[in-house]
N, C-alpha and C positions, 0 to 999 in steps of 0.2 A: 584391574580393580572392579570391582561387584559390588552395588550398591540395591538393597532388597529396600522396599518400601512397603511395610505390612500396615494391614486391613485401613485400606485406603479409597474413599471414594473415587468410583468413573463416572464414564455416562458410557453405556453397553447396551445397544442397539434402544436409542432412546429414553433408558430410564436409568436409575443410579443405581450402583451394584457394589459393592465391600470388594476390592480385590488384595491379592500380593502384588508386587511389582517388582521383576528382577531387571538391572539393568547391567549390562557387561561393557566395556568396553566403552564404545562411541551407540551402542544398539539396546532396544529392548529385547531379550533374554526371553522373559516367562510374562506373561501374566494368568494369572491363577485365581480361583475362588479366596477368603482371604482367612487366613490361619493353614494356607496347605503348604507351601513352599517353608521348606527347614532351613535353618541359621547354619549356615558355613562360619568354621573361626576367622576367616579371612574377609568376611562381608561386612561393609559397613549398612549398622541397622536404621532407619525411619522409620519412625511412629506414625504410622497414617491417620490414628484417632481426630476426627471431629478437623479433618483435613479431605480437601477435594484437588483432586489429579487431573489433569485437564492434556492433550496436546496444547503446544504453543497458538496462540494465534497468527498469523500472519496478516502485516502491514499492509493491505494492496497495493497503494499506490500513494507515495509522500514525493518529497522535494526536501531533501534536509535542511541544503542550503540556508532557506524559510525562516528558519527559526532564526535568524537574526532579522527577520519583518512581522515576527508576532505582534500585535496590538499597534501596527503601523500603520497599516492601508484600512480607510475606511469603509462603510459598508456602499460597494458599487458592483455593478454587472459585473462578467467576468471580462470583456472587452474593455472595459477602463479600468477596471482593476489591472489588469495586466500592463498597463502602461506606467501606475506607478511602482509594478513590481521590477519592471525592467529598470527602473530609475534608480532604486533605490536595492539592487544586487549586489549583495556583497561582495568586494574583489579582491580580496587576500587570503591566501592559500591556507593559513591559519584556522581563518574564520571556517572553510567548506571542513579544517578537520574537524573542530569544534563541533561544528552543525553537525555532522556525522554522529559524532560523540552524543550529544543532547538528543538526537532523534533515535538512535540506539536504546538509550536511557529509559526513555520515556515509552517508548514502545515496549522495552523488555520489562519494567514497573508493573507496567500495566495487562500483563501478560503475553506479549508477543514474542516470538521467539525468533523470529524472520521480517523483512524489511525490503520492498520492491523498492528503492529508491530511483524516481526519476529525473535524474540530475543534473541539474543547470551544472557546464563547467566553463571552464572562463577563454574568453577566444584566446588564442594563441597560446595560451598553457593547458591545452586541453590532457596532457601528459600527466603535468604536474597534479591540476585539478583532482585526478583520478588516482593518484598516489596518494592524495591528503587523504581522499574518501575513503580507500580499501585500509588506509591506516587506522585510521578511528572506527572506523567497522571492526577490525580485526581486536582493536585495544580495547572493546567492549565483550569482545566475543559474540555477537550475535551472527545469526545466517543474514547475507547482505545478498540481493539480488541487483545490482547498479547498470541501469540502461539511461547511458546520456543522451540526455535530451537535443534532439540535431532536426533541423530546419534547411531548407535554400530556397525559399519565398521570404520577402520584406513585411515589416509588420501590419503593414496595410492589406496587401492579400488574405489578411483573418476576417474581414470585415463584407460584409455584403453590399457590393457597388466599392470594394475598397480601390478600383483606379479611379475614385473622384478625389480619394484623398492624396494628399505629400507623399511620395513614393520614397521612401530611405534605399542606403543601399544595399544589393542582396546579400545576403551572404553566401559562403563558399559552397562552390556546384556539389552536384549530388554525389558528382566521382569522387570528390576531396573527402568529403565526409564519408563517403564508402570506406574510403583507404583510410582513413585515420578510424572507423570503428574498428577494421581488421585490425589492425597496430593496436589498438584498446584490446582487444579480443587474445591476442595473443603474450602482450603485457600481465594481463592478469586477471583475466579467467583460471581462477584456482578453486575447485569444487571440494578437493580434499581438506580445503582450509575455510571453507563454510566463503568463498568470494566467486560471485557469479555474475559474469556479465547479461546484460540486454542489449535488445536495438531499441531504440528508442525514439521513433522518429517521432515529434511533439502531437502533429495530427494533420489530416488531410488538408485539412483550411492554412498550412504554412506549409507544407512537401507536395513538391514534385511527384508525378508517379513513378519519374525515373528513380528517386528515392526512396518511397515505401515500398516499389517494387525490388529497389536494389538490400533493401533491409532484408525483405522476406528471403532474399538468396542468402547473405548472410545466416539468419536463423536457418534455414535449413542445412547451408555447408556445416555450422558449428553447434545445430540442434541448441539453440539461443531460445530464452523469452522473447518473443516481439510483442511490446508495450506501447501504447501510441493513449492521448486522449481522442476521444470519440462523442462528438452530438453533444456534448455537455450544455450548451445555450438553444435555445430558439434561432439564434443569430446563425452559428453552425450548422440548424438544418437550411437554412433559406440559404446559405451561401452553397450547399452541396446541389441544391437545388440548380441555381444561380449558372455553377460551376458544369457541372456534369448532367442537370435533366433527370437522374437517378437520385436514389436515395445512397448518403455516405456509405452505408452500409453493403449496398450492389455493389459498387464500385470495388470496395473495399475485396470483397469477395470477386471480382473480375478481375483484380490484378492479383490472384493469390495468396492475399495476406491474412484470409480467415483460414488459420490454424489450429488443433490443438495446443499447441504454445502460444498463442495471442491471446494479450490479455487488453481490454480494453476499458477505460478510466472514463468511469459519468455514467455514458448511457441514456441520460435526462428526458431526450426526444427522439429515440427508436419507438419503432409502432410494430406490428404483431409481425409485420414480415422482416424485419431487423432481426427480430426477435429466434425468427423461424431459421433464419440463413446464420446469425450467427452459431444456434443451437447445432443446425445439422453441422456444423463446421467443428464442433466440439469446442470454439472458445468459451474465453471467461468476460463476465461483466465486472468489475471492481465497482461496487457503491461507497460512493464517500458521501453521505446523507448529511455530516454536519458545515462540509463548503458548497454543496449543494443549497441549503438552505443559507448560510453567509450572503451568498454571491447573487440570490435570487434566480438561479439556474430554473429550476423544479424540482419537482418529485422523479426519481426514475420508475418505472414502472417492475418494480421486483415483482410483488406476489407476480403479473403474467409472465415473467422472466421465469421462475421455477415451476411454474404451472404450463411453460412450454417445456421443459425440460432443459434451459440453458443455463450451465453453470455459474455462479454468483458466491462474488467473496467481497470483503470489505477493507477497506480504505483509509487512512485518516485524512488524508491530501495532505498537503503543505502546510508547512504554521502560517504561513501569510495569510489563507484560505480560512485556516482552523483555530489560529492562535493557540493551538497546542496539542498533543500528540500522544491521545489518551485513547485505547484500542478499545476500553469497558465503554468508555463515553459515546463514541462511532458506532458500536456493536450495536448497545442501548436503543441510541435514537434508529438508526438502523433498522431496529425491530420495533417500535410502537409509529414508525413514521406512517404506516404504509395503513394501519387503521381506519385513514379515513378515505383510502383512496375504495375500499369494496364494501360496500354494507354489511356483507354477509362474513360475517364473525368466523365462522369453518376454515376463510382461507387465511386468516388473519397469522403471520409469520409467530411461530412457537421457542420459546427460547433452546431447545432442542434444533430445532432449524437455525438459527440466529448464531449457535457455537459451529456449528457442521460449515456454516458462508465461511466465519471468521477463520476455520483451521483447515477441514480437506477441502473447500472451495478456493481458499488461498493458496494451499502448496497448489493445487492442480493449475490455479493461475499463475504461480510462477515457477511451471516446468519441472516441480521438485516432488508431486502430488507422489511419486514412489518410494520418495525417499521420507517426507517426515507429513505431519498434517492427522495422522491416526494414531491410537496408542495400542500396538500390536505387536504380536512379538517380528523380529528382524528389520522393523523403521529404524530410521536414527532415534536417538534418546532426546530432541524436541520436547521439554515435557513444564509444565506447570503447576506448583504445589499451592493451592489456596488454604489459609487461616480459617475456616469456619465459625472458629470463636472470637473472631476480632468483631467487636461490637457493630461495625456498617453491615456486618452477616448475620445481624440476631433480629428477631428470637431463630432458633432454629424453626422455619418452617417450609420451602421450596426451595433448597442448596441455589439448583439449578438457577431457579426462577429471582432469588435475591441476585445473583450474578452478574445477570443480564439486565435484572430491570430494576433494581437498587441503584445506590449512588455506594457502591462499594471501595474503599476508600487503603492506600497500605495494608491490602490484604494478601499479594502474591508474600510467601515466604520461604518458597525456594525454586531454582529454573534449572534445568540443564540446556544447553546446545550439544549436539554431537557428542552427547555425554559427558560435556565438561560443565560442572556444576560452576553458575555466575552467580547466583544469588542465595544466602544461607541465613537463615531469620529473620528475612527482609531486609538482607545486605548484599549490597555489591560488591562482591568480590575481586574485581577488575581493575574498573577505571575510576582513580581519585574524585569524588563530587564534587568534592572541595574546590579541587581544582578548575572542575566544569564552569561551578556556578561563579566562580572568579573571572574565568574569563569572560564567562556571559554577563557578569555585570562591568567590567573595566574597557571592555572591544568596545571602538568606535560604532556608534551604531547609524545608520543613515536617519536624517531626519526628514518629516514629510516636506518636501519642497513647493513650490508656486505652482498651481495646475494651468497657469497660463501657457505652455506650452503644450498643455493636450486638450485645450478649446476648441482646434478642430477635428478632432477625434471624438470629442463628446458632440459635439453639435454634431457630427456627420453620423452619430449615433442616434441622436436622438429624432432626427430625421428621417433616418430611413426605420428606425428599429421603433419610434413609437408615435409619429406623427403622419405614415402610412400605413 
């Protein structure tokens, strides 16, 4: 099946160009000047008029899960925010397929076409957990990248001075969790069906190095994404401090784990030599700029990040984080954030930069940069059709520049993955909404609980973190 897409907005080496767009198959075909590619009887035709073609975006780094703790967790650090998100994690298999489904959704709306999902699964069904996930990924049809989130430190090791706190118990050693990612890994790692495993170890401040070290073996036997969070708090740099004398980031690179398939989530408090060692390493940063500001994290320092030459793709984070899982919205702030971090206007991120993070800075961070993330001929068919004429895009004046820095609203109106077309007039072709938003409003949802039991958790925070 050939689908021709005539005279159709791109973006072709920075600026907007009229093209044809032939698509064969699962792949892009031709792309051509536009009025040059001829009508085959067998081609289904698109009218590109007063429409803009875009690669998908890619998700950097979510938690599907999440989205049943949208508008739950109050606004706190990420060290106690994380303590009501553990409390209030949803535990039935239903729910992770849903959240799959809903983070799908809302990603592919909003133009993305791929999804790093870093995945809470549930202890002792860590089997099942990931069968829910690649289900509702699959009944969406998006590209799913799923690296479970795995730990063998107790939640107090996140904290700096955390052996003054309640010690819980560990969880399972770093061999368990080796051997149960390989059994993930060879469960369902399926690339010809758009389902992509990761390693996923949560981050330094809760693994072992026998674990981020035994991931990075993983990613290499099985050429895997290795995804980890990174530096995201203040707290996390003093604990690396604390912990190792070095910065997370040496370490991180001492034990191997700086790859070109490592992608790292935050970034908040790397400094120029992070910066350095990550770049020569060829990894990626993932910016999630709107739990970044939620959570009181910081600013991460993009403009020096692409101004050292290190790769940078964006994020939404989790709905608990984000309260919801809007790719335009991320991109947006994303790009006017960093304004007040240089005086000088020159380096100020361009929305031509801001699409490039979102699409080949995202495949590249999630190990797929060959395969989809540019719009050329032999990529996969990855692709985004926007409305021009939907009123949140008018008057016509910077396509580009509305995109990114508008509040652009139901304007994707058609997607492909791997060349299978999900979206047609700004409809989902796939998965029942109906359905979605039934469940999401009938599912049990956890309610905020008594913070009395994480009194010493806050006070051991606010102790060390803001009254020294």
């Amino acid at each position: 099946m050939q689908t021709l897409i005539q005279s159709v907005l791109t973006l072709q080496n920075d600026a907007l160009a009229s093209v044809d767009v032939l698509l064969t198959g699962d792949r892009i075909h031709t792309v051509a000047p536009a009025n040059t590619l001829p009508v085959a009887p067998h081609q289904r035709v698109i009218d590109g008029t007063d429409r803009l073609l875009l690669p998908g975006f890619v998700n950097g780094h979510t938690h599907s899960s999440q989205v049943w703790q949208r508008g739950l967790i109050p606004q706190l650090p990420l060290e106690l925010w994380l303590a009501n998100v553990f409390d209030s994690t949803p535990g039935q298999l239903d729910q992770f397929y849903w959240g799959a489904v809903s983070t799908a959704v809302d990603t592919l709306m909003s133009g993305g076409t791929c999804v790093m999902d870093h995945a809470y699964v549930i202890p002792g069904q860590e089997i099942e957990t990931m069968a829910a996930l690649v289900r509702g990924y699959k009944a969406v049809g998006i590209r799913a990248v799923i690296a479970p989130l795995i730990q063998d430190l107790p939640f107090a090791s996140g904290f700096p001075k955390g052996c003054l706190l309640p010690q819980s118990a560990s969880p399972r050693s770093a061999a368990e969790l080796l051997a149960m990612m390989a059994a993930i890994v060879a469960e369902f790692h399926d690339p010809d069906n758009g389902i992509y495993i990761g390693v996923g170890p949560t981050g330094f401040h809760r693994c072992s190095d026998e674990l981020l070290a035994g991931c990075r073996e993983l990613s290499d036997r099985y050429q895997l994404c290795y995804h980890t969070h990174l530096l995201e708090t203040r707290a996390q740099k003093r604990l690396a401090q604390e912990r190792y004398g070095i910065s997370a980031v040496q370490h991180l690179q001492n034990l191997g784990c700086l790859t070109p398939r490592t992608s790292v989530a935050h970034g908040v408090w790397i400094d120029e030599k992070d910066i350095e060692i990550l770049a020569s390493a060829g990894s990626t940063l993932v910016h999630n700029p709107v739990s970044n500001l939620r959570l009181g994290s910081g600013l991460a320092p993009i403009l020096k990040c692409l101004q050292g030459g290190l790769n940078v793709a964006i994020g939404c984070d989790g709905a608990a984080s984000n309260d919801a899982q809007n790719m335009l919205e991320a991109i947006k702030l994303g790009t006017i954030l960093h304004t007040v971090t240089d005086s000088d206007y020159e380096n100020w991120l361009t929305p031509e930069q801001a699409l490039h993070m979102a699409t080949a800075g995202g495949a590249k961070g999630v190990n797929l940069g060959d395969r989809t993330g540019t719009l050329a001929p032999g990529m996969d068919a990855d692709l985004v059709l926007y409305n021009l004429d939907h009123p949140s895009l008018l008057p016509r004046t910077n396509s580009l520049q509305l995109l990114v820095l508008g509040r652009p609203t139901d304007v994707v109106e058609a997607a492909w993955v791997q060349g299978r077309q999900l979206v047609d007039q700004g409809r989902l072709l796939t998965v029942d909404t109906t359905a979605l938003h039934h469940n999401l409003r009938h599912q049990p949802v956890a309610t905020k609980e008594s913070q009395a039991q994480h009194h010493p958790v806050e006070s051991h925070y606010r102790d060390v973190m803001l009254n020294r």
